[in-house]
N, C-alpha and C positions, 0 to 999 in steps of 0.2 A: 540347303537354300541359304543365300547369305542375308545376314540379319542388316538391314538395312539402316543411316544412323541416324540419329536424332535429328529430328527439324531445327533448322533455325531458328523457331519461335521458339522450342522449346528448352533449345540452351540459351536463350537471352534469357528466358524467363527464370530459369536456373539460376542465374547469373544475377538478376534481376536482385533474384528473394536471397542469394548471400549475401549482395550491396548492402540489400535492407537491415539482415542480421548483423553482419560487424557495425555499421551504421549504429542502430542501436545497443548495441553491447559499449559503443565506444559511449557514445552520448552517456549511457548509465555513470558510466567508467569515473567519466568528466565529473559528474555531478558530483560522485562517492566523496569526489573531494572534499568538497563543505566549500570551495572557494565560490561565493557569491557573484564572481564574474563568469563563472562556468555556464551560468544560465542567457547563456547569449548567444544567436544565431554565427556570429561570426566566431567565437570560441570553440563552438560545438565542432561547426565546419572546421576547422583546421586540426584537431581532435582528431576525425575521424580518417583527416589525410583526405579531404575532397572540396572542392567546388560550394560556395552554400548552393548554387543553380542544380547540384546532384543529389542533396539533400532534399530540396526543393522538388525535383524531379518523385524522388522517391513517396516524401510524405506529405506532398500540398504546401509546405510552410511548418511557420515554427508552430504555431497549432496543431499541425497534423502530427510533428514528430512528438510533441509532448503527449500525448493523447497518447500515442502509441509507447512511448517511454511505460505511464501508468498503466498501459493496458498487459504489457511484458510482467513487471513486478506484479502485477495483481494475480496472474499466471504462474511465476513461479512460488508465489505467496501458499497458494490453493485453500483449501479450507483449512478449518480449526482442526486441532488433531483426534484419531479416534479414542484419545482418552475420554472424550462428551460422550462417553458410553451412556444410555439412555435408562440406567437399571443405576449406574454410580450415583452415589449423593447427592447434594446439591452443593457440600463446600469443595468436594473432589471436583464438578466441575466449574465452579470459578476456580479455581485455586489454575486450574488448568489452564484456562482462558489467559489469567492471568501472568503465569510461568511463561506462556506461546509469546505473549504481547513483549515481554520482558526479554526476551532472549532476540525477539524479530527485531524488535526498534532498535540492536546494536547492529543490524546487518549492514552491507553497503549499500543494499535495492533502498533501505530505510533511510540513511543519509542523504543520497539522493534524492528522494522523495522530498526529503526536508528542504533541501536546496532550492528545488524548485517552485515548492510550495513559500518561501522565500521572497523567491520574484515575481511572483504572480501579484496582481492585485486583491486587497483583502476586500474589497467592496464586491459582493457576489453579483450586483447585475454588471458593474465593471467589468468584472471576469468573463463575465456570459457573454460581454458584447464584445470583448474583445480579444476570447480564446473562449468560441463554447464550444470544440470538439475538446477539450481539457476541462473544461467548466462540467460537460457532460458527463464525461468519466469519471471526476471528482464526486457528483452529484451521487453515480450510480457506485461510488463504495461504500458513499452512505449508508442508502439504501440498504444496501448487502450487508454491509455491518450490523445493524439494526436488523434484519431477518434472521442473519446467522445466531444472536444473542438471542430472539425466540424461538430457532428451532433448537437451540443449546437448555433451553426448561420449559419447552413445549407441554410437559408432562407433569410440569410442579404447579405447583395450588397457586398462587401468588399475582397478583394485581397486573395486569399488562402494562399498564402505566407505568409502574416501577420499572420494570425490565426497559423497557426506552429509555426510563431515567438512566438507569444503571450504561446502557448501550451507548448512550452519549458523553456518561464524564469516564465512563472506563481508559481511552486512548489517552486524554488529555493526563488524568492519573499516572498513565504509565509511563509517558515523555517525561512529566518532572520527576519520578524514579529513576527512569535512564538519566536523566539529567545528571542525578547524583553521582549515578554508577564514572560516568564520563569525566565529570568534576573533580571525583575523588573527596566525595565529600567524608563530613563525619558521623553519619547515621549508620547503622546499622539496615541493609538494603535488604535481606531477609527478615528480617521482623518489621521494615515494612509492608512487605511484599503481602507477610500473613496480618497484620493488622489490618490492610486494605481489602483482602479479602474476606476476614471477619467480619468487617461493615458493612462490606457487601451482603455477604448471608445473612445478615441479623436486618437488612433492612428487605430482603428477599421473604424472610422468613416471616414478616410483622407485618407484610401484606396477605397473607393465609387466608382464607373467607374460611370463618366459622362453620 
């Protein structure tokens, strides 16, 4: 019996979803740069070798593709590694966290990142109003950041408070680490790396309930 071939619809749609892929492989690409003008509808589209109206087609607007830009690296990102073994210590696992953070913020999903985050507006209801399918996604790696950090001491004695604290200056921490790394500075980026994790544990450690 001969095998009958694919529908029309279902090679557009083939067709469709590798538009979208190099689409956003190229967009990334663009961004890795650092060049500040890469975060532009009419950049991207010539980047990619299309039309911005195919662009446009694909992801609603520059909203839609940005959104999906971060939805991509938060995907290849996945979680924290299974070093947060749940029986390991607690400097073993910052120290972990910390090593992850350090090694990601050199990648190019992380440049990118930075790019766009860049040109977007710092004023968050600005942003919301005028990219919140970006604004949303942003919102929700929060979120996920701060969950991931309590299910990373789920099990340790220590103040929940703290750990939010800890959850929200850890990223910023680690940017002006990389910073140096980048720079070329004069510090020694290893015995920061363990000094910032000492502080960490000693202020993880000083929230203990009796």
């Amino acid at each position: 019996m001969a095998v009958s071939p694919a529908s029309p619809a279902r090679r557009t749609n083939r067709r469709g979803q590798a538009t979208r892929e190099s689409m956003l492989e190229a967009a990334l690409r663009c961004l890795a740069t650092g060049d500040p003008a890469a975060a532009s509808a009419n950049r991207i589209a010539k980047e990619i070798g299309a039309t911005w109206g195919a662009v446009k087609y694909q992801f609603g607007g520059i909203d839609g593709l940005w959104a999906a830009v971060l939805q991509r690296t938060a995907e290849r990102r996945g979680e924290l590694p299974a070093a947060l073994d749940p029986a390991a210590p607690l400097r073993e696992r910052v120290a972990a966290i910390i090593d992850t953070l350090y090694e990601g913020l050199t990648a190019p999903d992380s440049r990118a990142i930075e790019t766009l985050r860049m040109a977007l507006p710092r004023d968050m209801a600005e942003l919301d109003r005028l990219y919140p399918q970006t604004a949303a996604e942003l919102s929700s790696w929060g979120r996920g950041w701060i969950e991931t950090c309590q299910r990373a001491f789920a099990d340790v004695d220590v103040d929940p408070s703290r750990i939010r604290e800890v959850a929200a200056f850890i990223p910023g921490a680690m940017r002006g680490i990389v910073s140096e790394r980048q720079l070329g500075g004069y510090y020694d980026l290893d015995e920061a790396r363990r000094g910032l994790t000492n502080a960490i544990v000693t202020y993880l450690q000083h929230s203990r309930s009796d």
